[in-house]
N, C-alpha and C positions, 0 to 999 in steps of 0.2 A: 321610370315607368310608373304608372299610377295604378297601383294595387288596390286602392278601392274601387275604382271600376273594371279591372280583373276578375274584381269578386262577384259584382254583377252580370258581368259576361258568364262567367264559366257556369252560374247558378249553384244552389245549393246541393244537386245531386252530386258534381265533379268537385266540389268542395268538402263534402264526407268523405269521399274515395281518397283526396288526396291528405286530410289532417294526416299529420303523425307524420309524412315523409318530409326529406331533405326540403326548404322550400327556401329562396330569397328572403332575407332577415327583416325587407318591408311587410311583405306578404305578412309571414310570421306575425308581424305588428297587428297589423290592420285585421287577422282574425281573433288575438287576440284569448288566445290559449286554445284554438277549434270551439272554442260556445257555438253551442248550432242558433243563427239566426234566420229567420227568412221562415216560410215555407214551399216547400219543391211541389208545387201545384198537382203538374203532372204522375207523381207519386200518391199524393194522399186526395184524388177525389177516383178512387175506383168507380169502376164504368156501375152507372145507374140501370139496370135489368130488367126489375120487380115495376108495376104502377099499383096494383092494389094490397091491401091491407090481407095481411093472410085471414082465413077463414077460423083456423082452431081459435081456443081461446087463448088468455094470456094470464098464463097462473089461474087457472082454474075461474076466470071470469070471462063472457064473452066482452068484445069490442063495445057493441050495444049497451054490459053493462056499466062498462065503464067510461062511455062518451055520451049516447042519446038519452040515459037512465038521468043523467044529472044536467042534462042542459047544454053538455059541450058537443062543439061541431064534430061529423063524421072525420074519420083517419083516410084521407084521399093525397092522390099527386098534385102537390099545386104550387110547391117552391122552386123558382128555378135555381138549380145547382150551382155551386160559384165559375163553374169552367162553363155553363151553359146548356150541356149535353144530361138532358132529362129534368127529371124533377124529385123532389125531397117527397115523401109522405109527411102528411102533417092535418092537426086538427085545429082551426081557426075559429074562435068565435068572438066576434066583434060584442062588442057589448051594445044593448041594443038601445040605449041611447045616443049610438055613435061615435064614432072610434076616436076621433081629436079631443082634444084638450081633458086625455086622463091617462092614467099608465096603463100600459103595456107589458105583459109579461111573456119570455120566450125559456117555456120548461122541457129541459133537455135530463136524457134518459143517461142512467149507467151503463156498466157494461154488461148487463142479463138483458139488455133493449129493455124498450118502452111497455111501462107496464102497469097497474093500478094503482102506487105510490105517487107517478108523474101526474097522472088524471085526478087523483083527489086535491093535489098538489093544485093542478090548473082551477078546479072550483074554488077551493079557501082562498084564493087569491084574487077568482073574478068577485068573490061574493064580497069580501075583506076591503078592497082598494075601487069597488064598481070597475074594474078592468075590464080589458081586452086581454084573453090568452089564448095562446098557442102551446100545443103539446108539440116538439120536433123529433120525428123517429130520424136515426142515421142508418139503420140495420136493413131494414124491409127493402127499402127499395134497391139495395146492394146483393140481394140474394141472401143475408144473413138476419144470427137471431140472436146474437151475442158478440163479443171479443174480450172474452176469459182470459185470453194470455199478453191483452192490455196493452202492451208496448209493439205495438204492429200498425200497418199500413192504415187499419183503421180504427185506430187512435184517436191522441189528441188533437194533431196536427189536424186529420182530417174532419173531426169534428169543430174545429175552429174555423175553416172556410164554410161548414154547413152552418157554422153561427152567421159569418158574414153577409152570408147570401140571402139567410131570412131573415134580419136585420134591412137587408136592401131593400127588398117585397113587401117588407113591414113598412116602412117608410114611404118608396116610389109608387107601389099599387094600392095600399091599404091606406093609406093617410097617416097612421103612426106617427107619435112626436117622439122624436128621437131625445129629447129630451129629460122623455118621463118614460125609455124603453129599460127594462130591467132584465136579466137573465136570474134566471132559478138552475143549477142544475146538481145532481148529488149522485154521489160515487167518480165513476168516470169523467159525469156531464160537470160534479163539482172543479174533475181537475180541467175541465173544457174551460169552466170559467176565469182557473188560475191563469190559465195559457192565454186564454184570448183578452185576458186585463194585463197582461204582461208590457211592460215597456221598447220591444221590441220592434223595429221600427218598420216591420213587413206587417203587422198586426195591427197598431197603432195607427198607420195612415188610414187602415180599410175598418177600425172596428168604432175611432173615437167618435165620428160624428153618427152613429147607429146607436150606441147602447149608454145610458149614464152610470149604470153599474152593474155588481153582480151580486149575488148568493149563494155560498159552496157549501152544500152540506154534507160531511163525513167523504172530503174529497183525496182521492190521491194526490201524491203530492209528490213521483217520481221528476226530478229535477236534475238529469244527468248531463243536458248540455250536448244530447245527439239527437237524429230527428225523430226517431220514436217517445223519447223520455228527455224533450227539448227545455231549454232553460225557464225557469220560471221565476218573478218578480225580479224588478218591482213593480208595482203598477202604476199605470197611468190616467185610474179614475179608480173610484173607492167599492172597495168589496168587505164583504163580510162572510167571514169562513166560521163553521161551527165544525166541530169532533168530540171522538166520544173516547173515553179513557181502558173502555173496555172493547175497542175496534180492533179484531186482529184479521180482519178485512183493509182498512186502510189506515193503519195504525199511526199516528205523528212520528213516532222513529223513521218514518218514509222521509219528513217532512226535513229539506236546511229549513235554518230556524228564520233565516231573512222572509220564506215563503210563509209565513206564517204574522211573522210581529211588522211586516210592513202593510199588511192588508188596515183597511182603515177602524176594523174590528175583528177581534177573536176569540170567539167562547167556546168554554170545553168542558164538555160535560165527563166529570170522571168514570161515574160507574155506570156509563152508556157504550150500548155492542151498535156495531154500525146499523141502520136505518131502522132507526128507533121512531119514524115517523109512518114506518111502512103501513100500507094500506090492506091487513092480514083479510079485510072481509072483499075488496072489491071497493073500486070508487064510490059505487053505490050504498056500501053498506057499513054499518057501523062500526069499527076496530076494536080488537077484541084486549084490552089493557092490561098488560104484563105476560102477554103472551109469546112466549121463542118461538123461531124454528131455523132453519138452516138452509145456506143458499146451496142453488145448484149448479154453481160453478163447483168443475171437476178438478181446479186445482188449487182449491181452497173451498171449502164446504164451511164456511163460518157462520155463527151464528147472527141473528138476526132478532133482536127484541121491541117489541112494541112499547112505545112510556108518551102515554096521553101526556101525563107531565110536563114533560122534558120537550115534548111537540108544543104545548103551548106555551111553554118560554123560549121556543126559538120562534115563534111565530110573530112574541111580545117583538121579539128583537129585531125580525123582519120588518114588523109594523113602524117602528120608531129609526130602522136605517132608512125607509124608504121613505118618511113623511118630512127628514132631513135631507133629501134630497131635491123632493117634488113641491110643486106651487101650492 
C-alpha cells in the first residue's frame, strides 16, 4: 500500500483523529512521529460574516485616526479569502508612484486584532522603503475582535491561508512583485510569519513564489507539532525574528531553540516587555517614550512598554535585512 498517498486522501482532519492509535508501521513511517503537516482548509478558514470595519474606536483611536490621518487607505472588504467565500478587510495603499518595481509590505495584527501599532507599522515602512502597504485584519470580518486563548481555530493556521490569499491579490490584481513582497507581523502575526516561512511542504508550494521574506516581532513561538500549535522551522526563505528578554507575553522559553537560530537573523533585546514599538498615542500621534501599560488580554494582562530606542534599532535592522534582499 502506498502510505503516502493514504495521507493525502484521508487529509489532515482524519490524520489528527487518528495519531497515537495502532496504525501499519509504513503509515507510522511516513508521518513520522504525528508532526502535524499540511493545513485542514476546511477547519481554519471560518465562515467570513462581517464586510465593514466596526464603528467604535480601536484602543481609544478612531479608524480615521489611524488610516486617513496618515495617508493609509480606508479598512474595507476587498481580499478574497483563500477558500473563496467572502473577503478579508484590509487597508491598501499603493504607493503613488506605482506599485511595480518596489517593495511591498503585508502587516498583519496580533492577537488583541488590528490596531495602532499595525498602522504606524504600515507608514515607517511606506515612508522608509517608498512602499506599497497593506494593513491585513483576520478578526473583523469573522465576527471577532481577538484570539486571547491563541492556539484555536483561529490561529496560526488560519492566519497563514489569509497570508496566502493576499499574497495572491498582491501579485494577480495589484501588480505586486513578488519578489520584493515582505511580511511584517508581531505577536501572533509574528508567529503567522514563523508558520508561513516554515519548510512544510502544504505552505511552501502556495507561499514561495508570493512573499521573499518575513519580520517577526516579539512572536510566539508555540511549536508543538498539532494543528493549533503546528510545527515550526526551518524555513524556506530568510526571516528575521526580534524579542525581548523581559516578554512574559511571549517569552523565548515558548521558543525550541531550532525556531529561533535557524531564522536567517535574530536579535534580542534583553531588558525589553513585549511591544516595545507599540503605538501608546495613536498612528497619528506621537509615542509617549518609556511609557508602560498593560494588555487586555484576560488571560494574561502583561505589560506593555514603549522604547523609542530599542524601535529604532529594530527598524536599523529591518532597513539592512530588506535592502539585502531587494534590487
Amino acid at each position: 500500500m502506498d502510505y503516502g498517498a493514504r495521507l493525502t486522501r484521508i487529509g489532515l482532519g482524519t490524520w489528527a483523529r487518528i495519531c497515537g492509535q495502532v496504525l501499519p508501521l509504513g503509515l507510522l513511517a511516513a508521518i513520522a512521529g504525528c508532526a502535524t503537516t499540511g493545513i485542514d482548509v476546511d477547519h481554519f478558514q471560518p465562515p467570513i460574516t462581517i464586510q465593514d470595519a466596526p464603528a467604535q474606536e480601536i484602543i481609544r483611536y478612531s479608524i480615521a485616526n489611524n488610516t486617513t490621518k496618515i495617508g493609509l487607505g480606508p479598512m474595507r472588504a476587498q481580499i478574497p479569502a483563500f477558500n473563496g467565500k467572502g473577503e478579508l478587510i484590509a487597508s491598501w495603499t499603493p504607493h503613488r508612484g506605482g506599485v511595480g518595481g518596489r517593495p511591498t509590505f503585508v502587516v498583519i495584527h496580533g492577537g488583541h486584532g488590528v490596531g495602532p501599532t499595525n498602522f504606524a507599522t504600515a507608514a515607517w515602512l511606506r515612508n522608509a522603503f517608498q512602499a506599497n502597504v497593506l494593513v491585513l485584519d483576520s478578526y473583523w470580518s469573522r465576527g471577532r475582535h481577538e484570539n486571547w486563548a491563541t492556539r484555536t481555530r483561529f490561529g496560526v493556521n488560519m492566519r497563514v491561508l489569509d497570508l496566502i490569499a493576499t499574497g495572491r491579490w498582491l501579485r494577480d490584481v495589484q501588480g505586486a512583485d513578488p519578489s520584493q513582497m515582505f511580511v511584517w507581523g508581531d505577536s501572533q502575526g509574528g508567529w503567522t510569519v514563523l508558520r508561513g516561512f516554515t519548510d512544510d511542504p502544504f505552505i511552501r508550494e502556495r507561499m514561495a513564489g508570493l512573499y521573499r521574506g518575513g519580520i517577526a516581532a516579539y512572536p510566539n513561538c508555540f511549536s508543538e507539532g498539532n494543528p493549533e500549535a503546528p510545527t515550526l522551522s526551518p524555513y524556506f526563505a530568510p526571516i528575521i525574528i526580534f524579542t525581548g528578554g523581559k516578554d512574559t507575553a511571549t517569552p523565548i522559553s515558548q521558543c525550541p531553540r531550532a525556531v529561533l537560530s535557524t531564522a536567517a537573523k535574530w536579535v534580542h533585546y534583553p531588558d525589553q516587555t513585549h511591544g516595545w514599538d507599540v503605538a501608546n498615542r495613536g498612528a497619528a500621534g506621537v509615542p509617549a517614550d518609556g511609557e508602560c501599560g498593560k494588555a487586555q488580554n484576560i488571560y494574561n494582562q502583561f505589560s506593555v512598554c514603549r522604547s523609542n530606542a530599542t524601535t529604532e534599532d529594530m527598524r536599523r535592522n529591518i532597513q539592512g535585512f530588506v535592502a539585502g534582499l531587494t534590487p
